[in-house]
C-alpha positions as CSV (number, residue, x, y, z in Angstrom):
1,X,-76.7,-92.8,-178.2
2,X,-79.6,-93.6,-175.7
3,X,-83.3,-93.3,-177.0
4,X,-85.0,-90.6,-176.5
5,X,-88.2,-91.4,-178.4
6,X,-91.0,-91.0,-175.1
7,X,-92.8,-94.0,-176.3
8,X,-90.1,-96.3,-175.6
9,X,-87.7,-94.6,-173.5
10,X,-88.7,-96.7,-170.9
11,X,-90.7,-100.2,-170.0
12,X,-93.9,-100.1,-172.7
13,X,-94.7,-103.8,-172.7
14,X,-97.5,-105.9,-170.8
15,X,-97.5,-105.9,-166.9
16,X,-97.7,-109.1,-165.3
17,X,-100.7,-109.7,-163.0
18,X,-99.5,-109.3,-159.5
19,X,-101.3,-109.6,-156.3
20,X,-99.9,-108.1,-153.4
21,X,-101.4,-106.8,-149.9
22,X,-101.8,-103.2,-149.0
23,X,-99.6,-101.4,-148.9
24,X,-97.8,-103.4,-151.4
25,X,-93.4,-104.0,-151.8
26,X,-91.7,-102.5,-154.4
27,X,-88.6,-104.8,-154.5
28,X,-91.6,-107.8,-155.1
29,X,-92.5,-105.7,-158.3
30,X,-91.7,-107.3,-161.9
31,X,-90.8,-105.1,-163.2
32,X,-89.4,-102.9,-160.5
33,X,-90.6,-99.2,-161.1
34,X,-87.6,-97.1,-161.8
35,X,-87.3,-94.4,-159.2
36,X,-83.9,-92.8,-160.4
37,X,-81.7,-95.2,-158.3
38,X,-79.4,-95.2,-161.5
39,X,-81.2,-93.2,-163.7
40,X,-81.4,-89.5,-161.9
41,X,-78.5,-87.5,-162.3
42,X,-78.2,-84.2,-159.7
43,X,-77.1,-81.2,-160.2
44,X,-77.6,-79.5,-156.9
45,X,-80.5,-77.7,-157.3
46,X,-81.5,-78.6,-153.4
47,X,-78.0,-78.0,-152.0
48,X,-78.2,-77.7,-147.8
49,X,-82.2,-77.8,-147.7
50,X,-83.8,-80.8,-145.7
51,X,-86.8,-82.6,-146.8
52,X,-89.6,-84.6,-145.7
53,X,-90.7,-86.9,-147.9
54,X,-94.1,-88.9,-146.8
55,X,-94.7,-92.5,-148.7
56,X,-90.7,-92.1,-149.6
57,X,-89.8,-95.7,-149.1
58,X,-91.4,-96.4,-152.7
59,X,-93.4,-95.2,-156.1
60,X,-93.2,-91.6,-156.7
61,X,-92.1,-90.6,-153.3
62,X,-89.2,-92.5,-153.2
63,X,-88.3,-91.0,-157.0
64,X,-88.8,-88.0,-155.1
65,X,-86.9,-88.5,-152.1
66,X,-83.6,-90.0,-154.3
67,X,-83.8,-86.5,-156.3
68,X,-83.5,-84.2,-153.7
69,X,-80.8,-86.4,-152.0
70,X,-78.9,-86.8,-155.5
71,X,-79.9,-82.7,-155.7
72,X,-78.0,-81.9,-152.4
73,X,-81.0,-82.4,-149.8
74,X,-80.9,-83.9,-146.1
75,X,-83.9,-86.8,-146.4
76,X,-87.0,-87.6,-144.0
77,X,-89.6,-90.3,-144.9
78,X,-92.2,-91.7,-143.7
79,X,-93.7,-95.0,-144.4
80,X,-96.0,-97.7,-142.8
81,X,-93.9,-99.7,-140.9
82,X,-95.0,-103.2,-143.3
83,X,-92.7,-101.5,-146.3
84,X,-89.6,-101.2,-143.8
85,X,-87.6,-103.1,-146.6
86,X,-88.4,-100.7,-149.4
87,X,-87.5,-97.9,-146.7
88,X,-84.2,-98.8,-146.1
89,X,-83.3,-99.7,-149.9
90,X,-83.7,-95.5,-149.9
91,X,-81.8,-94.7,-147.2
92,X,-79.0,-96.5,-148.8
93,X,-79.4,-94.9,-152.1
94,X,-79.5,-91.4,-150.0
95,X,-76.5,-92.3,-147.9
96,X,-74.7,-93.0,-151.2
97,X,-75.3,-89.3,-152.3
98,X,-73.8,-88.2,-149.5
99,X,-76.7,-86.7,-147.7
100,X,-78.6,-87.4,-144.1
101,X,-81.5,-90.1,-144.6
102,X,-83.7,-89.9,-141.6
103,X,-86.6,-93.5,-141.4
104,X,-89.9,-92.1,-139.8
105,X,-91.8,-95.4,-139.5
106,X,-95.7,-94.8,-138.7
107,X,-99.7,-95.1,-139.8
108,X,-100.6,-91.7,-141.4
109,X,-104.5,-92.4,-139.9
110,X,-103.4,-91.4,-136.2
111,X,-103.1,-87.9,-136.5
112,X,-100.9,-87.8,-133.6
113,X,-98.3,-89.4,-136.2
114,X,-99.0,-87.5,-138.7
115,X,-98.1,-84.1,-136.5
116,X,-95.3,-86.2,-134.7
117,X,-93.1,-86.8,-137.8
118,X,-93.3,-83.6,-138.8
119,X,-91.7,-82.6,-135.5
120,X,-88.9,-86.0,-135.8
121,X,-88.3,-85.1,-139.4
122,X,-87.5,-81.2,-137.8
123,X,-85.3,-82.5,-134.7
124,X,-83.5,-85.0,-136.7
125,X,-82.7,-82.6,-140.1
126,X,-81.7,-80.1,-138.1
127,X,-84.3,-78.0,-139.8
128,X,-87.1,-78.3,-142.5
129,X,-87.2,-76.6,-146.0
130,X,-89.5,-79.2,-148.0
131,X,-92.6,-81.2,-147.6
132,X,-93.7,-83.5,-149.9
133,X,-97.0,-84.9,-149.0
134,X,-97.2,-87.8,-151.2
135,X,-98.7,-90.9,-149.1
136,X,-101.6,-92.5,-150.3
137,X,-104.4,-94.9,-150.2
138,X,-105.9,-96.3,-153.2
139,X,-108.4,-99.2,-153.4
140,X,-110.7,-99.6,-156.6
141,X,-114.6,-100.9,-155.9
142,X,-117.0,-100.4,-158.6
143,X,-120.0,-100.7,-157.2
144,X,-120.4,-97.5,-154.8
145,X,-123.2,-100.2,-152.6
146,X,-120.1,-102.3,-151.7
147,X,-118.0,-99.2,-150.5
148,X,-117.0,-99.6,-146.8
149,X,-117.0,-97.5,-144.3
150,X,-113.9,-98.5,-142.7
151,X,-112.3,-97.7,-146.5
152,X,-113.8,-94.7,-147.2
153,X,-112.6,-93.9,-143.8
154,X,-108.8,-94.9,-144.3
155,X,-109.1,-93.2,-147.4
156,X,-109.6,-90.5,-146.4
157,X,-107.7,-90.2,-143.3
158,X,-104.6,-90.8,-145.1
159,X,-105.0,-88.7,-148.2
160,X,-106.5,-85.6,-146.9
161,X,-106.8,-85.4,-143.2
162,X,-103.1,-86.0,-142.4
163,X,-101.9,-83.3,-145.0
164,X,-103.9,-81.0,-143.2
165,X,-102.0,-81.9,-139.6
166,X,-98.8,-82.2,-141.3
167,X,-99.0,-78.8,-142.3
168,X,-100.7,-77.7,-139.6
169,X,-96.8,-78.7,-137.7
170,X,-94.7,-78.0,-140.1
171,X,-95.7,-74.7,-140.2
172,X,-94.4,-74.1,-136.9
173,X,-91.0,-74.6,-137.8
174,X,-91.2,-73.1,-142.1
175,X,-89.3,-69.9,-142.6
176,X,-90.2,-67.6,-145.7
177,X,-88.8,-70.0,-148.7
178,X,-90.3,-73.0,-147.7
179,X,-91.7,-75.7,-150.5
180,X,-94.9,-77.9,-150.0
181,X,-95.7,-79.8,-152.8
182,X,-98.4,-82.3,-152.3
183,X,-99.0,-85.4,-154.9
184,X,-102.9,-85.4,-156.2
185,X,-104.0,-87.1,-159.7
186,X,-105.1,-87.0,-163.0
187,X,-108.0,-88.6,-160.9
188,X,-109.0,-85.2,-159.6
189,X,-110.0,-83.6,-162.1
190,X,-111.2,-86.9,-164.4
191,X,-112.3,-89.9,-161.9
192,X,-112.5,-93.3,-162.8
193,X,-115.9,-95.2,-162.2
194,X,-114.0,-97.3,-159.8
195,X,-112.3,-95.1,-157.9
196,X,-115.2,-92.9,-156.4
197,X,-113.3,-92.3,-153.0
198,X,-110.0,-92.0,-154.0
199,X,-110.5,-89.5,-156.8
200,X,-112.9,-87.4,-154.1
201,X,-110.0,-87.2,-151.9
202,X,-107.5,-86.0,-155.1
203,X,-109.9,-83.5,-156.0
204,X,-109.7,-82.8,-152.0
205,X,-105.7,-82.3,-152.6
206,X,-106.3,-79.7,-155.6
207,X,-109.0,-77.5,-153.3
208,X,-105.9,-77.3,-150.8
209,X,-103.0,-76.7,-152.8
210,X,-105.1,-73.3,-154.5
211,X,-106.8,-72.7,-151.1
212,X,-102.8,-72.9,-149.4
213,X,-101.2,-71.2,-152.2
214,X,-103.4,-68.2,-151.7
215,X,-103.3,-68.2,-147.6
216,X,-99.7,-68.7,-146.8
217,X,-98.3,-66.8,-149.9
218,X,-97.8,-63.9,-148.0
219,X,-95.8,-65.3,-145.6
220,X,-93.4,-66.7,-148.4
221,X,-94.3,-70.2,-148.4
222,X,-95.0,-72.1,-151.5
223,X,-98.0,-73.9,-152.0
224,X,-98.4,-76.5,-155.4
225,X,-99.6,-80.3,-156.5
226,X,-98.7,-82.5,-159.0
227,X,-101.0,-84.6,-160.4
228,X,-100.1,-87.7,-161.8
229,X,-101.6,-90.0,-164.9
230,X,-101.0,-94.2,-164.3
231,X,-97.8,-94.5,-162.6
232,X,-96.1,-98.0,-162.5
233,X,-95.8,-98.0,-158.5
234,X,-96.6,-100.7,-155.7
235,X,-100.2,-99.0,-155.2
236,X,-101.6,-100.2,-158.9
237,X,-100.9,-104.0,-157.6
238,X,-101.9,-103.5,-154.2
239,X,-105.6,-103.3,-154.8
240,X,-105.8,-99.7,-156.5
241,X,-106.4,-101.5,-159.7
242,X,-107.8,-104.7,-160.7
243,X,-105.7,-107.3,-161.6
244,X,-107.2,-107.9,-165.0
245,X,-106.4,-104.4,-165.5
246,X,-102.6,-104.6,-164.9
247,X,-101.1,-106.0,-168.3
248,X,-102.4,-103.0,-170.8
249,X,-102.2,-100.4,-167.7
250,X,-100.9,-97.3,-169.2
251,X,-101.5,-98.1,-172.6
252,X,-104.6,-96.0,-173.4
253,X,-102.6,-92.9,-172.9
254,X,-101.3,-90.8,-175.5
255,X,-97.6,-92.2,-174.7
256,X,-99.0,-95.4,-175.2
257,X,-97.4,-96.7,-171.7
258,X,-97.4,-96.2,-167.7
259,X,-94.9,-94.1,-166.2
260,X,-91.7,-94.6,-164.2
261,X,-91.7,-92.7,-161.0
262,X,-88.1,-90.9,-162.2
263,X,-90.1,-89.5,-164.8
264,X,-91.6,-87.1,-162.3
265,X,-88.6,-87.0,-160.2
266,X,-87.9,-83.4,-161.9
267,X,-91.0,-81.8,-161.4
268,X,-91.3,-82.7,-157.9
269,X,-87.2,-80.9,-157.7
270,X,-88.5,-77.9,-159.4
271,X,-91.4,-76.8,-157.1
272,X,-89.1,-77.7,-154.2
273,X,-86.4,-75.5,-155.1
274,X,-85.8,-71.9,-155.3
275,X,-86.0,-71.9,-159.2
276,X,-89.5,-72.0,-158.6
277,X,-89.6,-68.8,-156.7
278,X,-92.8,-67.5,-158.2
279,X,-94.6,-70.9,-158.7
280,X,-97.4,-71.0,-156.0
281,X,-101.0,-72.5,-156.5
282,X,-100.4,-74.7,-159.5
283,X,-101.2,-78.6,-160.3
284,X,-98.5,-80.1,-162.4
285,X,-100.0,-83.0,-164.8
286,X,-97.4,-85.9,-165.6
287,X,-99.7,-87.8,-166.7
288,X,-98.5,-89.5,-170.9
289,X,-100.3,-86.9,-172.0
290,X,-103.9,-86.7,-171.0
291,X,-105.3,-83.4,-170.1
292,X,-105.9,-82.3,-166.6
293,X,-107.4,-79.0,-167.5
């Protein structure tokens, strides 16, 4: 019988501290986040749509990306070229499904790359039903006279601005039906001290998804976020949390633990498939239990 209590259904013990560079490696992860791999079961929910699915080499993207494969989707993603490795571990898990993995290596800060993969993920799929707009940059400073330019910048860039030309291509090929679901955070609507840019930028993502929802509705294309709580994924170790924060992260949530990205694998199915025909506008919190409203 397997356990089904949430508090220890999967990993609840202390994290090890970890340093890794930006963008970080999933496989160098102890332990490794569980992105469905072996643990997400389909039941083609997605059957014949194609996806793109950006950050999709690791963390919640790549839990994303494995669902709508195991579901029955054709899969795009994009990824900075330094997580190639994590990249291809997906592409096998997708092949292994059955379905079409296409690898879209790039730097979502040139918006030329941002519009471009868009049009590869198109070409290559033969078509585009989904986008999942789930890259992100994360860096914790907590004194706001030490905050960069060149960060604020990057944050920024890659968490807002390259949504915005992503959709502004993708739209060019969406027919009435058509899914974007964009990944914000628990951080949008309750920041952390230490995360003054990065939370801006979630709160950026919410504005959209209700601004989207209500613009492109009548054209039958659906517009909604999910906003995540701490999530055991390469961008906690890669500078979006201090180290000395690692071991308890997760803990001070209701659940009492972080969570795996698998465990927002379904939600991320739902909104993308056409069970969620009259779900536009909304921000999904999977987040152990705090509130995001």
């Amino acid at each position: 019988m397997s356990n089904n209590n949430p508090l220890k259904q999967f990993f609840n013990g202390d994290f090890e501290e970890q340093p890794q560079k930006y963008p970080g490696i999933q496989k160098q992860m102890t332990p490794v986040p569980d992105c469905g791999e072996e643990t997400y079961e389909g039941a083609n929910k997605l059957k014949g749509k194609k996806a793109l699915v950006t950050g999709g080499d690791s963390g919640i993207g790549r839990a994303a990306a494995i669902a709508y494969a195991k579901e029955g989707a054709d899969v795009a993603i994009a990824y900075h070229p330094d997580e190639q490795d994590d990249a291809e571990e997906v592409k096998a898990v997708i092949e292994k499904a059955g379905q079409k993995a296409v690898l879209l290596p790039g730097d979502l800060r040139d918006a030329k790359y941002a519009k471009q993969m868009v049009k590869d993920a198109h070409s290559q799929l033969n078509g585009l039903d989904i986008l999942v707009l789930n890259a992100g940059m994360q860096q914790y400073e907590y004194e706001i006279e030490n905050l960069a330019a060149d960060q604020l910048t990057d944050t920024f860039e890659v968490n807002v601005f390259s949504n915005i030309y992503s959709i502004q291509e993708a739209l060019q090929y969406f027919e009435p039906g058509a899914s974007i679901i964009v990944t914000a955070s628990i951080q949008g609507v309750k920041p952390s001290a230490h995360l003054v840019d990065y939370a801006m930028t979630k709160a950026s993502n919410i504005s959209m998804t209700k601004s989207l929802a209500a613009q492109l509705g009548p054209k039958g294309i659906r517009v909604n976020a999910v906003a995540p709580g701490p999530i055991w994924t390469p961008l906690q170790v890669s500078g979006g949390q201090p180290q000395e924060s690692l071991p308890k992260f997760g803990q001070n949530q209701p659940l009492q633990r972080a969570g795996q990205p698998v465990e927002l694998a379904d939600v991320y199915v739902l909104l993308a498939s056409d069970n969620a025909s009259y779900i536009t506008g909304q921000v999904y919190g999977v987040t152990g239990g705090a509130p995001i409203n």
